[in-house]
C-alpha positions in Angstrom: 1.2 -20.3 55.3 0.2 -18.1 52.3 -3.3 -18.1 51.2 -4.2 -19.1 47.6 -4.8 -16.4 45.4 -8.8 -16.3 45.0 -10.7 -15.7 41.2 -14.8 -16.3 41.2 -15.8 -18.8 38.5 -17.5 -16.1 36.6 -14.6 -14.2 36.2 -12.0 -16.9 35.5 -15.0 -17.9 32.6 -14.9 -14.4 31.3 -10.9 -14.3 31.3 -11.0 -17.6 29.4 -13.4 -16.7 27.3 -11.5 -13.1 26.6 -8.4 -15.1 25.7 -9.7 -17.6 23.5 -11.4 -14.6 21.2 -8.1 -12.3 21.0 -6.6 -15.4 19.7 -9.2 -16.1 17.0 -9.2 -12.9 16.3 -5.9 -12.5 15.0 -6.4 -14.8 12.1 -8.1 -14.0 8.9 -11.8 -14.9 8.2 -13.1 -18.1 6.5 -16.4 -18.1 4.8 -19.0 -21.2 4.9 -21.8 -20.3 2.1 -24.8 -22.3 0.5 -25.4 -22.0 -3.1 -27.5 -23.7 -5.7 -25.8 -27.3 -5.9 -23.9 -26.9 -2.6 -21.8 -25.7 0.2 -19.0 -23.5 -1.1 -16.2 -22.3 1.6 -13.2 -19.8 1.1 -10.7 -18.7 3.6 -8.0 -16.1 3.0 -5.3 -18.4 3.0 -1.6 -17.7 2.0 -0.2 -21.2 2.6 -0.5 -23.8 -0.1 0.0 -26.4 2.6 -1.3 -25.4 5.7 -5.3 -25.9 5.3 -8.0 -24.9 6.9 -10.6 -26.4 5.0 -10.7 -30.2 4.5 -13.2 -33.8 4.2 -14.3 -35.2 6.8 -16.3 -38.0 4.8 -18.0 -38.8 2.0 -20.6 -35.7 2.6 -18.9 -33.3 5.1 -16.4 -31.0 5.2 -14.7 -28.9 8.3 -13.7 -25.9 8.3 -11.3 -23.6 11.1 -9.9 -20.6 12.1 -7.6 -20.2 14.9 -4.5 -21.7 15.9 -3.7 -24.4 13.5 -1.8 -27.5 15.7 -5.2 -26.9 17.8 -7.8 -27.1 15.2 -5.7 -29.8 13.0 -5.7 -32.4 16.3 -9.8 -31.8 15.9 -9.7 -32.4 12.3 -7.9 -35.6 12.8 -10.1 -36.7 15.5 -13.2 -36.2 13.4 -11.8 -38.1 11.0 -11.3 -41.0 12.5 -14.0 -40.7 14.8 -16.1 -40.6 10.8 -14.5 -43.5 9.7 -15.0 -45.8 12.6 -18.8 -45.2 12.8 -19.1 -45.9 8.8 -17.1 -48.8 9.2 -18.6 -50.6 12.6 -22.0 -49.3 11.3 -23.0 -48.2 8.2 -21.6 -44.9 6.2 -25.3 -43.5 6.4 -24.8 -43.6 10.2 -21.6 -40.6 9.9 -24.1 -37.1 10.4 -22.7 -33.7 10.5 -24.9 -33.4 13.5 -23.5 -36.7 15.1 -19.9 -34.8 14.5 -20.5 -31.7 15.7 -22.1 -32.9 18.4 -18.5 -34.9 19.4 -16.6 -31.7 18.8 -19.1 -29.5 21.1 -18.1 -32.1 23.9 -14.5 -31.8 23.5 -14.2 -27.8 23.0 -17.0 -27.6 26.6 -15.0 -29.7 28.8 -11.6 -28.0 27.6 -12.8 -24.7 28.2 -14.4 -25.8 31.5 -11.5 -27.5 33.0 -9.1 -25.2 34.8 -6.5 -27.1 34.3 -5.4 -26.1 30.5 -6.3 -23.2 28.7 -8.8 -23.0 26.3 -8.5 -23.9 22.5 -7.8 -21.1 20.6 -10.2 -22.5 17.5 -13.6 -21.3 16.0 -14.8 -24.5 13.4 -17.6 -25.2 11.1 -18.9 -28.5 10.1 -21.0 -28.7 7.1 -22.9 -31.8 5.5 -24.6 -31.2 1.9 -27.7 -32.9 1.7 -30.3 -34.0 -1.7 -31.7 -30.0 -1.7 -30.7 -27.1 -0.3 -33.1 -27.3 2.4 -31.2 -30.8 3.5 -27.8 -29.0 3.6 -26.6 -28.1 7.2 -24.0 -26.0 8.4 -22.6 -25.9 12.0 -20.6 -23.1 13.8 -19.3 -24.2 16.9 -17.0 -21.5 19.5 -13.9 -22.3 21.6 -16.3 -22.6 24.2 -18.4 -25.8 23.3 -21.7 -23.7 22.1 -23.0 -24.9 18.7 -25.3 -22.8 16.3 -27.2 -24.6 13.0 -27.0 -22.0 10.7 -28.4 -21.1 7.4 -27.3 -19.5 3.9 -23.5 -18.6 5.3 -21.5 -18.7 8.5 -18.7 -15.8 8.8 -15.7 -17.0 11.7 -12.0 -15.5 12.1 -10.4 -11.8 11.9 -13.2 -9.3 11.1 -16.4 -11.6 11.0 -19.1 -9.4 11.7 -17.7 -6.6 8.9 -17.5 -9.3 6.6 -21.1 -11.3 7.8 -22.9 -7.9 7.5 -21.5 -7.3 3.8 -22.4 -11.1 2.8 -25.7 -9.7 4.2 -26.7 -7.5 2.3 -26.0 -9.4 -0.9 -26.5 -12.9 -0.3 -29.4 -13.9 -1.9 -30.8 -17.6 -1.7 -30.0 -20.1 -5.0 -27.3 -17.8 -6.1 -25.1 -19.6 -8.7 -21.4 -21.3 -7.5 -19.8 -18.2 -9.7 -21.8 -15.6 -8.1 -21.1 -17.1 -4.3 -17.7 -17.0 -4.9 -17.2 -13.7 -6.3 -19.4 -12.3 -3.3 -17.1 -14.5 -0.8 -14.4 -12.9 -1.9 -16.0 -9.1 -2.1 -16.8 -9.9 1.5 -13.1 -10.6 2.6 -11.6 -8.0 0.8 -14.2 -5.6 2.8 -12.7 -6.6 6.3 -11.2 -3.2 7.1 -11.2 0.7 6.1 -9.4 -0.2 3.1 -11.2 -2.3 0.6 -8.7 -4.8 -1.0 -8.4 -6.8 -4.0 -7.8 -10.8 -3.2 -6.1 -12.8 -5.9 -6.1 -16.8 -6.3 -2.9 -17.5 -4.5 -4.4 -16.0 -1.7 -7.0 -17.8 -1.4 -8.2 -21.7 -0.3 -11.3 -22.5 -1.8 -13.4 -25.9 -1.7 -16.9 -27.2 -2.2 -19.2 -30.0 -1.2 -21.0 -30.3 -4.6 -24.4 -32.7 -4.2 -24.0 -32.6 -8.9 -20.7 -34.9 -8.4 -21.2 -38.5 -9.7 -18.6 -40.1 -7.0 -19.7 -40.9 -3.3 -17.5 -38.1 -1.8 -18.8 -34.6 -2.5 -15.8 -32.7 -1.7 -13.6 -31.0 -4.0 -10.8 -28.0 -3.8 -11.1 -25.4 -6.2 -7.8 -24.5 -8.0 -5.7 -21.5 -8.7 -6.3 -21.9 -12.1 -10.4 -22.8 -12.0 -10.1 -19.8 -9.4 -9.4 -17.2 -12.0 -11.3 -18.1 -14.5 -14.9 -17.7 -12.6 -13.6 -15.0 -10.9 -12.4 -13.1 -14.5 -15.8 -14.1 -15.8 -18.0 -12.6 -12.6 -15.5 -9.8 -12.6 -17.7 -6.5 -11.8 -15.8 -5.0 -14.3 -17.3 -6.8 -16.5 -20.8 -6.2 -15.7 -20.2 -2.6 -15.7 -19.0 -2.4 -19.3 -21.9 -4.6 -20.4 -24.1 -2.1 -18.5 -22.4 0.9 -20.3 -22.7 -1.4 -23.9 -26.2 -1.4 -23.4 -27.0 2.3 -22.3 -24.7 3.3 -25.5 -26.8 1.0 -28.0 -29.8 2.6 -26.1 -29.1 6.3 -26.9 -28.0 5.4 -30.1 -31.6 3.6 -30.9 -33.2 6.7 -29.7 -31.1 9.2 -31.6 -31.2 7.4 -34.7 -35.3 7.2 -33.6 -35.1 10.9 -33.3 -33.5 11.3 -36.8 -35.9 9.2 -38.2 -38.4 11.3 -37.2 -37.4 14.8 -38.4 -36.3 12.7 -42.3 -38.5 12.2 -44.5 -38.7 8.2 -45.0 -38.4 7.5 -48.8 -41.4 4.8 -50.0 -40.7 1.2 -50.4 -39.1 -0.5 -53.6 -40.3 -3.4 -54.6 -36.6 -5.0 -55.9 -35.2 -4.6 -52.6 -33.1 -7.4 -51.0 -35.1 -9.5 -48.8 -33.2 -9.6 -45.6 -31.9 -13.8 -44.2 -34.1 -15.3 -41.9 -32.5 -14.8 -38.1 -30.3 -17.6 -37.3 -32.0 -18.9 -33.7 -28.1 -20.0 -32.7 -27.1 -16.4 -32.8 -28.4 -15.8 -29.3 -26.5 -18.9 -27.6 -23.9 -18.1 -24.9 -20.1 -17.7 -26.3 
């Protein structure tokens, strides 16, 4: 009679564990970060069908990275697991908490249970509240743990490179164009080599508390895409920058002219310049 092959529990944990985060690993990073009016998220995404952000319900949204037959049977389930509470109960009843709560359960006792391997899957659930301080955000690991976190939520491929970038520019209220051209800074900064992400790589959505309709989600197309990011293009900034220190050096040379020529006296017939018009200064 051969005797069964023996594995402690804590080292059948780690080996789980150690599998589960090679997986998650190989795919690429999604990003999960608050702004003024909202929750914005952006994956690096090449597939226009394939999605790995989505609704939940009226005021949530999921997010995942991972193996996507795994983390698209949770997104069903969550779905209807959503829509059956609102309905037997009342739609104020469907949390994000409520829901990540449900998900924590099912990602523990898979990973726990020897039987089947673990899921593959790293997922946030978000729900955008009245204010920013209502909004929450919920990272849960292949693993069952759960983590309420604030400002942004980094998962997938190189997520502490790209958390500790998002880091040290994410600054709280920041405007829907300025989260979105950091988000996507911070994905192009995942390696040694910094790269440059265009719109078709990219899915972006948001839960925007502004909307007038019940459900607060809303994908971001390509088109939409490239116009904020053209208009918070660094590039941009930079020339304005070098605008400004040109009229600057020209102000002081023309100062330092004025300086060393004699300034002829005032005529009285000389054209009275137009009143300023205040509209001059609105934004083009």
């Amino acid at each position: 009679m051969s005797v069964p092959f023996y594995v402690s529990p804590e080292q059948l944990m780690r080996d789980r564990a150690d599998f589960a985060r090679k997986g998650i690993a190989k795919g690429r990073s999604a990003i999960a970060l608050q702004y003024a009016d909202g929750i914005l998220f952006v994956a690096e995404n090449r597939s226009p069908a394939l999605h790995k952000v989505a609704e939940i319900y009226d005021r949530m949204a999921f997010a995942a990275v991972g193996r996507y037959n795994e983390f698209e049977n949770l997104r069903i389930a969550g779905v209807r697991l959503a829509d059956m509470r609102g309905y037997s109960y009342d739609r104020r009843d469907v949390t994000g908490r409520a829901l990540a709560n449900a998900y924590a359960q099912t990602l523990g006792a898979i990973f726990s249970s020897g039987g089947e391997k673990p899921l593959e899957v790293e997922i946030l659930v978000a729900e955008v509240g009245v204010g920013v301080a209502d909004d929450q955000i919920y990272r849960l690991t292949y693993d069952g743990s759960i983590a309420d976190v604030r400002g942004y939520a980094v998962m997938g491929g190189a997520a502490d490179t790209v958390a500790e970038y998002i880091g040290e520019h994410y600054t709280e209220g920041i405007s829907l164009a300025g989260a979105l051209r950091l988000a996507v800074d911070a994905l192009g900064h995942d390696g040694t080599e910094v790269r440059e992400l265009t719109p078709d790589q990219l899915e972006v959505a948001v839960l925007d508390r502004t909307r007038t309709q019940v459900r607060k989600f809303k994908r971001i197309s390509e088109e939409t895409l490239a116009r904020i990011l053209s208009e918070s293009s660094p590039a941009v900034d930079e020339k304005s920058d070098a605008d400004t220190s040109a009229d600057s050096d020209a102000d002081d040379s023309s100062e330092s002219a004025a300086g060393d020529t004699p300034v002829a006296p005032p005529v009285d017939d000389a054209p009275i310049a137009p009143p300023e018009d205040p509209d001059d200064d609105r934004p083009l």
